[in-house]
N, C-alpha and C positions, 0 to 999 in steps of 0.2 A: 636815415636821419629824419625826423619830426620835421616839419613845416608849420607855422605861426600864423595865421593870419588874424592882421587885429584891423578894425574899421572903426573911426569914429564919427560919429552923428549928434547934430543936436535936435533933441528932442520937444513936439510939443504936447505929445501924446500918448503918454506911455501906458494907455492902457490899448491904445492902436498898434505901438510897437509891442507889446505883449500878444498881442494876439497875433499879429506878423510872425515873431518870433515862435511861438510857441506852434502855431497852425501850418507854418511854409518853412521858415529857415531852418531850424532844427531840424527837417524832414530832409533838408539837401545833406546838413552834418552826418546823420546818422547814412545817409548812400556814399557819402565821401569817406566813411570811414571813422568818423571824427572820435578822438581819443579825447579829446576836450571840445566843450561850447560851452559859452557863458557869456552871456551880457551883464556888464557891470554899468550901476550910475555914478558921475562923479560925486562924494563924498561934499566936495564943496560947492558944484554946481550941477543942480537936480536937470538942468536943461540939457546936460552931454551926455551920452552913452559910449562905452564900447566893448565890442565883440570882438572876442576870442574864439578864435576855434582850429585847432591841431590835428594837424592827419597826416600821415605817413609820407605824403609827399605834393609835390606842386599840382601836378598834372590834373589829382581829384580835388583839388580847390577851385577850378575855373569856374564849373557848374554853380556852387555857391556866387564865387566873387561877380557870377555877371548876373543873376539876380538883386545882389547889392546895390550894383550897378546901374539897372532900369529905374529910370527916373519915375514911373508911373506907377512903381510897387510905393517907393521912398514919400514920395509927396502924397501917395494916395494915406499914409502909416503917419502924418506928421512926422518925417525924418527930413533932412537936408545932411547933410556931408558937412564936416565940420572945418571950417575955414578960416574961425574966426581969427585962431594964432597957431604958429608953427608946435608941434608936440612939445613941452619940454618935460623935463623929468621933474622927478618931485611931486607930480600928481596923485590922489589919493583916490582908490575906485572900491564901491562895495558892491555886493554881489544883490542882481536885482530880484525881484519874484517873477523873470520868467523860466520854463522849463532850462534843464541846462542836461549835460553830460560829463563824467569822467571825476563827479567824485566820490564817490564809493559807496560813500554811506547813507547813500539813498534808496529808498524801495525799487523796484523794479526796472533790475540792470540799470544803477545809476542813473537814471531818469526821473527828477521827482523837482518840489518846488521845493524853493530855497527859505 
C-alpha cells in the first residue's frame, strides 16, 4: 500500500525553495522510490506550499522527512512550517514550477518542469 506524505510550509522564497527542491529533495524522492513528488502553491495564498510525495511504504520516507525536519536546510530556503491554522479542507493548490515526479507526460522518465 502507497504512503502519502504531505508537509506544509510557508514560504518567503520560492525561488530558494525551488532550488531546495529541485537540487536536494527531489534527490531523497527519487532513492525513496517516489512514485509521486510535487510541490504545490496555494492557489489563494502564494505564501503556503505543499509537498507531496508517495512511495511504497513508511520506512523509505524517514530519510526525506528528516531533511524536512532540519531547521538549518528550512530557514536557510525561506521555509518555516506552517502553523498559522489547523489544515482544513476546501483548500485550493496548483502545481508550482519546481521539478516534480510521476506524471507521465513529461520528458525524461517523468521528470520535467511543470
Amino acid at each position: 500500500m502507497a504512503v502519502v506524505l504531505t508537509a506544509r510550509f510557508l514560504v518567503s522564497d520560492w525561488r530558494a525553495l525551488q532550488r531546495l527542491s529541485d537540487e536536494l529533495l527531489i534527490h531523497y524522492a527519487y532513492a525513496a522510490g517516489a512514485q509521486r513528488y510535487r510541490l504545490f502553491r496555494n492557489a489563494y495564498d502564494a505564501a503556503e506550499a505543499l509537498l507531496l510525495v508517495e512511495v511504497a511504504s513508511l520506512e523509505v520516507l524517514r530519510p526525506l522527512r528528516d531533511v524536512l525536519l532540519r531547521q538549518e536546510i528550512a530557514l536557510s530556503s525561506g521555509l518555516a512550517p506552517d502553523s498559522r491554522r489547523a489544515p482544513t479542507a476546501g483548500q485550493f493548490w496548483e502545481p508550482s514550477e519546481c521539478r516534480s515526479i510521476g506524471r507521465g507526460d513529461e520528458p525524461h522518465g517523468g521528470v520535467g518542469r511543470l
